[in-house]
C-alpha positions as CSV (number, residue, x, y, z in Angstrom):
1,X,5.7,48.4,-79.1
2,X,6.1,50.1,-76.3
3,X,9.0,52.7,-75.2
4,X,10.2,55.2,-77.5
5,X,12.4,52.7,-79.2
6,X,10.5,52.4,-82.2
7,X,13.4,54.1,-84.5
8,X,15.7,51.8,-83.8
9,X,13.6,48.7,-84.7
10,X,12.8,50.3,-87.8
11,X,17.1,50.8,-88.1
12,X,17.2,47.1,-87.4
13,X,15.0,46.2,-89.5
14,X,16.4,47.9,-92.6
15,X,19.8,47.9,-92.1
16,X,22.5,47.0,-94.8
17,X,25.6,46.6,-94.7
18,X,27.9,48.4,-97.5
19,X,30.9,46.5,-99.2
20,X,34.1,49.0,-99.3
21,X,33.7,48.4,-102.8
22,X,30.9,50.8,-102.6
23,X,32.6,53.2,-99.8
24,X,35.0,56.0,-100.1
25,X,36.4,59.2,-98.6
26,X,36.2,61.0,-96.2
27,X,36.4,58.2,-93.1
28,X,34.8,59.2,-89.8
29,X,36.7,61.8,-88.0
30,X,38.1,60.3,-83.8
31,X,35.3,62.0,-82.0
32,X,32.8,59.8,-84.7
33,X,35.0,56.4,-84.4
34,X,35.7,56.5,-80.7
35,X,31.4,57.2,-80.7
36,X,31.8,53.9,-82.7
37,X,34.1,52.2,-80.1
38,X,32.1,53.1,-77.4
39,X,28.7,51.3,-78.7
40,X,31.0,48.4,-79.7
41,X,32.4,47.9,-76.5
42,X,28.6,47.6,-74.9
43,X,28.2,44.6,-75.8
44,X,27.4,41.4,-74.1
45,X,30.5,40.3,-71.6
46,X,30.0,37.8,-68.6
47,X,32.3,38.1,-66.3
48,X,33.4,41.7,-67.4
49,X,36.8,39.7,-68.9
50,X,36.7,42.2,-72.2
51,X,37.8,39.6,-74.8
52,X,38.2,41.6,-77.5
53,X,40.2,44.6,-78.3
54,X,40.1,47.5,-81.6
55,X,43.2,47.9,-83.7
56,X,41.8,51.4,-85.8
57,X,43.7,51.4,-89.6
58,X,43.6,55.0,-90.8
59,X,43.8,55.3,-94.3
60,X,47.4,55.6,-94.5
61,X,47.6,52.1,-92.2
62,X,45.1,50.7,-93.9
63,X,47.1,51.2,-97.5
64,X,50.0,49.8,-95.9
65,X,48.1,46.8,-94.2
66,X,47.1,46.2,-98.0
67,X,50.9,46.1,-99.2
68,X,51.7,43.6,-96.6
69,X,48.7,41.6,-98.2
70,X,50.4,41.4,-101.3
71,X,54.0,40.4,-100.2
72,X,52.5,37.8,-98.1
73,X,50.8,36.8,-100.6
74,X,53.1,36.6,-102.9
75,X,55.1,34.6,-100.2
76,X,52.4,31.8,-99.9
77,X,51.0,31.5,-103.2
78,X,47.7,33.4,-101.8
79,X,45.0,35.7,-104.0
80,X,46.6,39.2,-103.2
81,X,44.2,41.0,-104.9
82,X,41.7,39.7,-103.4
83,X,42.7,40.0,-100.0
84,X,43.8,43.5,-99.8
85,X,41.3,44.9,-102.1
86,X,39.0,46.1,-99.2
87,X,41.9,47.7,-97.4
88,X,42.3,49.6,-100.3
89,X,39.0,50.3,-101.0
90,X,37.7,51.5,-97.6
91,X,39.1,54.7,-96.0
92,X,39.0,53.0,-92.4
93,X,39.2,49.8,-91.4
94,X,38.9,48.8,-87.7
95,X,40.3,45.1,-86.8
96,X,37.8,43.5,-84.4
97,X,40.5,41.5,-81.9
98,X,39.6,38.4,-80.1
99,X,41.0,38.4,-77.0
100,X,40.4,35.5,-74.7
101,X,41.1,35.4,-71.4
102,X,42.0,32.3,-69.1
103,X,39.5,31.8,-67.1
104,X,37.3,28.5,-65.1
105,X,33.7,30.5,-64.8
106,X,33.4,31.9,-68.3
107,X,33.5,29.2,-70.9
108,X,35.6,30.2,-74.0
109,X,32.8,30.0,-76.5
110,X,30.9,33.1,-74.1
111,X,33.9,35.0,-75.1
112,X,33.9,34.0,-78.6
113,X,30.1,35.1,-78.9
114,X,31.1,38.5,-77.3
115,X,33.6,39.2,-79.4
116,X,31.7,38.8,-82.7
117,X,28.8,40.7,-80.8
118,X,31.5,43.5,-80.7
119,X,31.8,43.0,-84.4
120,X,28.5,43.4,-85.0
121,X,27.8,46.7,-82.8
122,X,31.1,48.5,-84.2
123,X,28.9,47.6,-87.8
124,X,25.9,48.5,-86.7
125,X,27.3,52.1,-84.7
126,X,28.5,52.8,-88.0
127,X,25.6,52.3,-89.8
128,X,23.3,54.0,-87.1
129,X,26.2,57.0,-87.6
130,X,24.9,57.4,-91.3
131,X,28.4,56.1,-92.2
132,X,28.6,52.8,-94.9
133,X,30.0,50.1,-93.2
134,X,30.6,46.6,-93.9
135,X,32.2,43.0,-91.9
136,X,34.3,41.5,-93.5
137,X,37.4,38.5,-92.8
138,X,38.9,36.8,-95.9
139,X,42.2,34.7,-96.0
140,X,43.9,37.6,-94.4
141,X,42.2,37.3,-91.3
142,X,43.7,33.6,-90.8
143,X,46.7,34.2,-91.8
144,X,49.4,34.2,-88.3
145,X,52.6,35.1,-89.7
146,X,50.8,38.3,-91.2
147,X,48.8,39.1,-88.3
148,X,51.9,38.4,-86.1
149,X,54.3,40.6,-88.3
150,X,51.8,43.4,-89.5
151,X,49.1,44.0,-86.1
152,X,51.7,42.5,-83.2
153,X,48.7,39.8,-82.2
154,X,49.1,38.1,-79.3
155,X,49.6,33.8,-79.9
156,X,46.0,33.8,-78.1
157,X,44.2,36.5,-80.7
158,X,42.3,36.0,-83.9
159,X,40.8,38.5,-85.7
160,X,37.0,38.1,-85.4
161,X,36.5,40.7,-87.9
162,X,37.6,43.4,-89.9
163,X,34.9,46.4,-90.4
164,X,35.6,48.8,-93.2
165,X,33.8,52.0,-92.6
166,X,33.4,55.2,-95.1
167,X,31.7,57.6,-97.2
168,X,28.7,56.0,-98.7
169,X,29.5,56.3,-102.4
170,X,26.8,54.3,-104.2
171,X,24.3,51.7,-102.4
172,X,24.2,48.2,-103.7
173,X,20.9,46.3,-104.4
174,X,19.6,44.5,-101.5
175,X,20.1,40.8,-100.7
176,X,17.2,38.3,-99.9
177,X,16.5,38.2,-96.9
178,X,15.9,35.0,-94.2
179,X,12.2,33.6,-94.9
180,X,11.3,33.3,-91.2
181,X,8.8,30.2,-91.7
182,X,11.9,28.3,-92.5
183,X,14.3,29.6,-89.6
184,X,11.4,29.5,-86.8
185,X,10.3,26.7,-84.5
186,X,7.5,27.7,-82.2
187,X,6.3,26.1,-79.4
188,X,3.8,26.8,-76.9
């Protein structure tokens, strides 16, 4: 390797996300999350069109995003539970905003890409911040009339993620990871 990079390869190459389920208090402070925001927003962009946007859920928010889980819920017959657990769970949860933007020299699914690259820097910003962090959707992610009603989305948004971020409170046991010799063609 050359550079002084070498730290974050080896960040990289041993990160892990953690589930709220293993997060609590105390969330990052604004100074830490706007850090965050910052990385996030780095990302990848042709055409400097910023399709994506942040919508940050303090913990209060966040609770109260998790009630409007249940009722809708409760309204369409949906897992409730299930949906608003990690709002419940996590101490901050950031809503990664899809934002596309009409445009004929950017092809939509360029901004697509962006915005889940945005997703995974806010995760990985986190992360690198020695915070626990995790990317999430779930049925509340896809559902309009919530998303309308409860974030004010715009009829062209999605949610391309939700990342719950807090206090690392126990770390789970690591996944398996991609065998390469599977995933990689090479040719000369």
């Amino acid at each position: 390797m050359t550079g002084d990079g070498q730290h974050v390869l080896d960040f990289l190459l041993s990160r892990r996300s953690r589930p709220p389920k293993f997060l609590t208090g105390p969330a990052p402070d604004r100074t830490a999350i706007e850090t965050m925001l910052t990385a996030a927003a780095r990302v990848p962009d042709h055409g400097k069109l910023e399709p994506w946007r942040f919508i940050v859920l303090g913990e209060e928010a966040s609770r109260a995003f998790a009630q409007a889980i249940h009722a809708r819920a409760e309204a369409a017959g949906k897992d409730g539970a299930k949906g608003a657990l990690p709002f419940e769970q996590a101490p901050l949860t950031i809503a990664v905003v899809a934002c596309p933007r009409p445009t004929d020299r950017i092809p939509a699914i360029e901004q697509t890409l962006s915005a889940g690259a945005a997703c995974l820097s806010l995760l990985n910003a986190a992360l690198a911040g020695g915070w626990g962090a995790a990317w999430m959707t779930g049925w509340p992610a896809y559902d309009r009339p919530l998303l309308d009603a409860e974030l004010g989305l715009a009829p062209e948004e999605w949610i391309a993620g939700f990342v719950h971020v807090g206090t690392v409170a126990a770390v789970p046991p690591d996944r398996p990871r991609p065998d390469l010799a599977r995933i990689v063609d090479w040719r000369a």
